[in-house]
C-alpha positions as CSV (number, residue, x, y, z in Angstrom):
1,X,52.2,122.2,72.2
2,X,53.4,125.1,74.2
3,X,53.7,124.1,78.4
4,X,51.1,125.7,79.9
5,X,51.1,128.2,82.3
6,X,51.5,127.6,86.1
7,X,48.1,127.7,87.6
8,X,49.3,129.9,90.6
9,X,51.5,132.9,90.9
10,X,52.0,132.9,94.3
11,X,52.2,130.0,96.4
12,X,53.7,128.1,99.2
13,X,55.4,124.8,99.5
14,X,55.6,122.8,101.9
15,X,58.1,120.0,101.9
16,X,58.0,116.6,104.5
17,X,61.6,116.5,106.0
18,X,61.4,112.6,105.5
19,X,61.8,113.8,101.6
20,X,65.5,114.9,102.3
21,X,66.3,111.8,103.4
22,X,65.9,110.0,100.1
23,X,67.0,106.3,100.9
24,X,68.6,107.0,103.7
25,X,67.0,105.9,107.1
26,X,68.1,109.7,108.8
27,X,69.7,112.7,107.9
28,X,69.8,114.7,104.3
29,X,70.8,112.8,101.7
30,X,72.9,115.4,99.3
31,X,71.8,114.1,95.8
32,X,68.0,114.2,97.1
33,X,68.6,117.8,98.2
34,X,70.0,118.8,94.9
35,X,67.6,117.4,93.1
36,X,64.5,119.0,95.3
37,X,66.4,122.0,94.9
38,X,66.3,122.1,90.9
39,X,62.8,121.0,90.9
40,X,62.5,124.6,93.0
41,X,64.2,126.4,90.8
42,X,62.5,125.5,87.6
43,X,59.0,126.6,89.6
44,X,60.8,130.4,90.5
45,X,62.4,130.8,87.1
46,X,58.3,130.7,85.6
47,X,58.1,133.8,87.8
48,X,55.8,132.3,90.7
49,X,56.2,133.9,93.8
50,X,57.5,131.0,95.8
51,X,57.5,130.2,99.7
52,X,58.8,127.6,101.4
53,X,58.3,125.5,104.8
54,X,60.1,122.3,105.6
55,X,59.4,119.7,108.7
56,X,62.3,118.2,110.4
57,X,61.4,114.9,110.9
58,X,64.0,113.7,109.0
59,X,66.4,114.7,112.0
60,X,64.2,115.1,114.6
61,X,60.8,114.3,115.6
62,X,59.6,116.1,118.9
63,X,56.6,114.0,119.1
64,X,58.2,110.6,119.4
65,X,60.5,111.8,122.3
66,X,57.9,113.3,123.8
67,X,56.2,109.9,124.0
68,X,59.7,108.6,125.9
69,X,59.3,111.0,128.8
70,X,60.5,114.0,127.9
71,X,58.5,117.2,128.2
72,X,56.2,118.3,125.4
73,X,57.5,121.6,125.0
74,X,61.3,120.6,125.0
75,X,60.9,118.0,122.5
76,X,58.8,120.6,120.1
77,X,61.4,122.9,121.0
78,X,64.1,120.5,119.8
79,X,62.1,120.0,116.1
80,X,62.0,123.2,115.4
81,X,65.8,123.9,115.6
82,X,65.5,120.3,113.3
83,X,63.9,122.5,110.6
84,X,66.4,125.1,111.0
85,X,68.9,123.1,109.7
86,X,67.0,121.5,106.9
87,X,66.0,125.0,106.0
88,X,70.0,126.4,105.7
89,X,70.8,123.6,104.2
90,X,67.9,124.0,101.5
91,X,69.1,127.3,101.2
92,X,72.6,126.4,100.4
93,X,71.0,124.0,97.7
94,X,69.0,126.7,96.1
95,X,71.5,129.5,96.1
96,X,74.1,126.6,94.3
97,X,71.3,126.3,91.7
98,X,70.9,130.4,91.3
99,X,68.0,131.1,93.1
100,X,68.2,133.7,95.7
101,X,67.0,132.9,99.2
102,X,66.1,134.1,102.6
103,X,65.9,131.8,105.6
104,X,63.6,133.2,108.2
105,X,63.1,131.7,111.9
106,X,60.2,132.3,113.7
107,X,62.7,131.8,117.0
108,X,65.4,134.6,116.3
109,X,69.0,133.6,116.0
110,X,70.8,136.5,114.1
111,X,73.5,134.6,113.6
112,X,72.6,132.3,111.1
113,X,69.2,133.4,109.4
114,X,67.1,136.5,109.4
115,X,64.0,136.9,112.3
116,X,60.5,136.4,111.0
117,X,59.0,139.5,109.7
118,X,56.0,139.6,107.5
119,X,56.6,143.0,105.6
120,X,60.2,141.6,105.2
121,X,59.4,138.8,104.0
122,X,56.8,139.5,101.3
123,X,59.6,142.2,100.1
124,X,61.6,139.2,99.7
125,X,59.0,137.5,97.2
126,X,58.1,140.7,95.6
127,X,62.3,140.8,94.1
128,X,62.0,137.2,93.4
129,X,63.6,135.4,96.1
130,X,62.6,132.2,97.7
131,X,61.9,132.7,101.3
132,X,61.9,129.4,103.5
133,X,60.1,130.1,106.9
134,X,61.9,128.1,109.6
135,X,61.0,127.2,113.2
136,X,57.3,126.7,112.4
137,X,55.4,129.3,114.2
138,X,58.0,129.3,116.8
139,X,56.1,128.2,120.0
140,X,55.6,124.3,120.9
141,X,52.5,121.8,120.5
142,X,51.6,123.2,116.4
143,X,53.2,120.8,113.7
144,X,55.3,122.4,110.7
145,X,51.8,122.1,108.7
146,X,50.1,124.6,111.0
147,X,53.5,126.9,110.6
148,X,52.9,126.3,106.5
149,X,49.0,127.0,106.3
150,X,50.2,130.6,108.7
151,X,52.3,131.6,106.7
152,X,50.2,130.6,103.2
153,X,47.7,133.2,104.7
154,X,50.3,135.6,105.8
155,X,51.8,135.7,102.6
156,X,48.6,135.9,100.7
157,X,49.0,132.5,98.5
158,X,46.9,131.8,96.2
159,X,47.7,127.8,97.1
160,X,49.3,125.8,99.3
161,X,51.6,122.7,97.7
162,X,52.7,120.0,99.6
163,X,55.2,117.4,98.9
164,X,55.9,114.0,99.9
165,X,56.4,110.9,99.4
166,X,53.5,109.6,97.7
167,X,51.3,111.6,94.6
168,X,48.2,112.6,96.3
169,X,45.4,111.6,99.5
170,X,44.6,108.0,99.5
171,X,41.6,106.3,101.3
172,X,44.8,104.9,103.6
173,X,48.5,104.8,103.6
174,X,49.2,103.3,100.2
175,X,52.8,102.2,102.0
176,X,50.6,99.6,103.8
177,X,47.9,98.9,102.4
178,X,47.6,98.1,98.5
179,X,43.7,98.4,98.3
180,X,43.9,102.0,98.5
181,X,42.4,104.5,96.9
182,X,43.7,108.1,96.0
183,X,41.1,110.9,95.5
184,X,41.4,113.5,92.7
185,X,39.6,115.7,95.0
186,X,38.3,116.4,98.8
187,X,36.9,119.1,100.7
188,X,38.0,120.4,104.1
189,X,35.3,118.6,105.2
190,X,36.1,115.7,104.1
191,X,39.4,116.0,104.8
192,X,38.2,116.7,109.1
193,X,35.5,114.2,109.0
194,X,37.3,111.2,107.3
195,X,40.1,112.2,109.8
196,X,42.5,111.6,106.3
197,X,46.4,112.5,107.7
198,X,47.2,115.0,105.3
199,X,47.6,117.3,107.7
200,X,46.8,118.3,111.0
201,X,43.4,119.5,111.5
202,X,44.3,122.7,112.5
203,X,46.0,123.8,109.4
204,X,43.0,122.3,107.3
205,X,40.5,124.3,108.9
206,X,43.2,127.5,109.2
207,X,42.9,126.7,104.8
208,X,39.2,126.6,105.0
209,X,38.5,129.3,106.5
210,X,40.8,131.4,104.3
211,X,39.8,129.8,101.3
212,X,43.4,128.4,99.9
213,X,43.3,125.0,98.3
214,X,46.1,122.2,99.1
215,X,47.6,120.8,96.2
216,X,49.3,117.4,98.0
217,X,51.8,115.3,95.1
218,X,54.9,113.4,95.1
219,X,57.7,115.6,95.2
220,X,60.4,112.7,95.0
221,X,59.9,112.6,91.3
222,X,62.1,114.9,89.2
223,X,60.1,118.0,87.4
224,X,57.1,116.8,89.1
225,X,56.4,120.0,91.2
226,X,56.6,121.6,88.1
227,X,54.6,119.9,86.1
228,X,52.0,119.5,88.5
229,X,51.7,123.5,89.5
230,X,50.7,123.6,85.4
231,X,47.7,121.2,86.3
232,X,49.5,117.9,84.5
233,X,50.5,115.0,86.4
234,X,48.6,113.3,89.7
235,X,47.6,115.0,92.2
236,X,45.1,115.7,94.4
237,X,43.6,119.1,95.4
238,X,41.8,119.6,98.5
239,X,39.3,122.7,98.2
């Protein structure tokens, strides 16, 4: 049987920064990166118009400083030059496996990656290249998921994929707890009122209201991104 065709043609991922770390307690782990990287580049080479938005908590997590004393805002500050690095780094990974990329911040620094600019950037997607939005949306107190569901609208995406560790929603953190349950399906309602930790409620109702469905699946498992953007594999789709 032929593979069928992706579902989507223009979508964003994003990508948990604790998935860089592979087995690693901190940091990027190179072969992990690599690997995300080719699972990427099997997605853009289908000819999906492809986004990207990474967290940072694999090097730095503003929250759990901020619960030390430090202020708020420098700590969310501090997480968002966190995903500037995993995004550069990403992008060194994808251009190595011939995909052409873009990094933009939403805090400028010339120097290094190109400013947000939404015109640019969906110039960027219409010539095929991969554009990973950096800094989230580049003011403090909004997690990396509210930066990905702005930018999912922005864009125009037809979905929103995000991948972690585990291959869909479960009733509780399977990590913990071996009686859960994962759902095939959920609304945004369901989603809000279950209080389910998918993401933060702010980019679950920013989906709703624009009507993009979250596609959440295990992205540590090679070709799975793939595989699961042509429907196969486990999943589960919020909608």
């Amino acid at each position: 049987m032929p593979d069928a065709p992706p579902r989507y043609k223009k979508i964003l991922l994003k990508v948990s920064g604790e998935v860089l770390m592979g087995d690693q307690p901190f940091g990027i782990d190179t072969a992990t990166l690599a690997r995300t990287a080719e699972d990427i580049a099997e997605v853009v080479k289908t000819g999906v118009e492809l986004s990207l938005v990474i967290g940072g908590g694999n090097i730095f997590r503003g929250v759990s400083l901020a619960g030390r004393g430090v202020e708020r805002a420098t700590s969310d500050y501090m997480g968002m030059l966190a995903t500037v690095m995993n995004a550069l780094a990403l992008q060194g990974a994808l251009e190595k496996a011939g995909v052409h990329t873009r990094v933009q911040s939403a805090i400028p620094m010339d120097a290094v990656c190109e400013p947000y600019i939404r015109r640019r950037a969906q110039r960027h997607l219409e010539k095929g290249r991969v554009v990973i939005f950096a800094a989230g949306v580049g003011a403090p107190f909004f997690t990396t998921d509210s930066g990905a569901a702005l930018r999912a609208a922005e864009m125009g995406c037809e979905a929103l994929f995000k991948g972690t560790s585990v291959d869909g929603v479960y009733t509780a953190d399977p990590k913990k707890d071996a009686g859960a349950k994962r759902y095939d399906t959920l609304s945004y309602t369901d989603v809000l009122a279950k209080d389910l930790k998918v993401m933060d409620a702010s980019a679950v109702s920013l989906m709703r209201d624009n009507k993009i469905p979250i596609v959440v699946f295990s992205i540590r498992e090679r070709g799975n991104f793939l595989k699961v953007l042509r429907g196969e594999g486990v999943y589960t789709t919020i909608a």
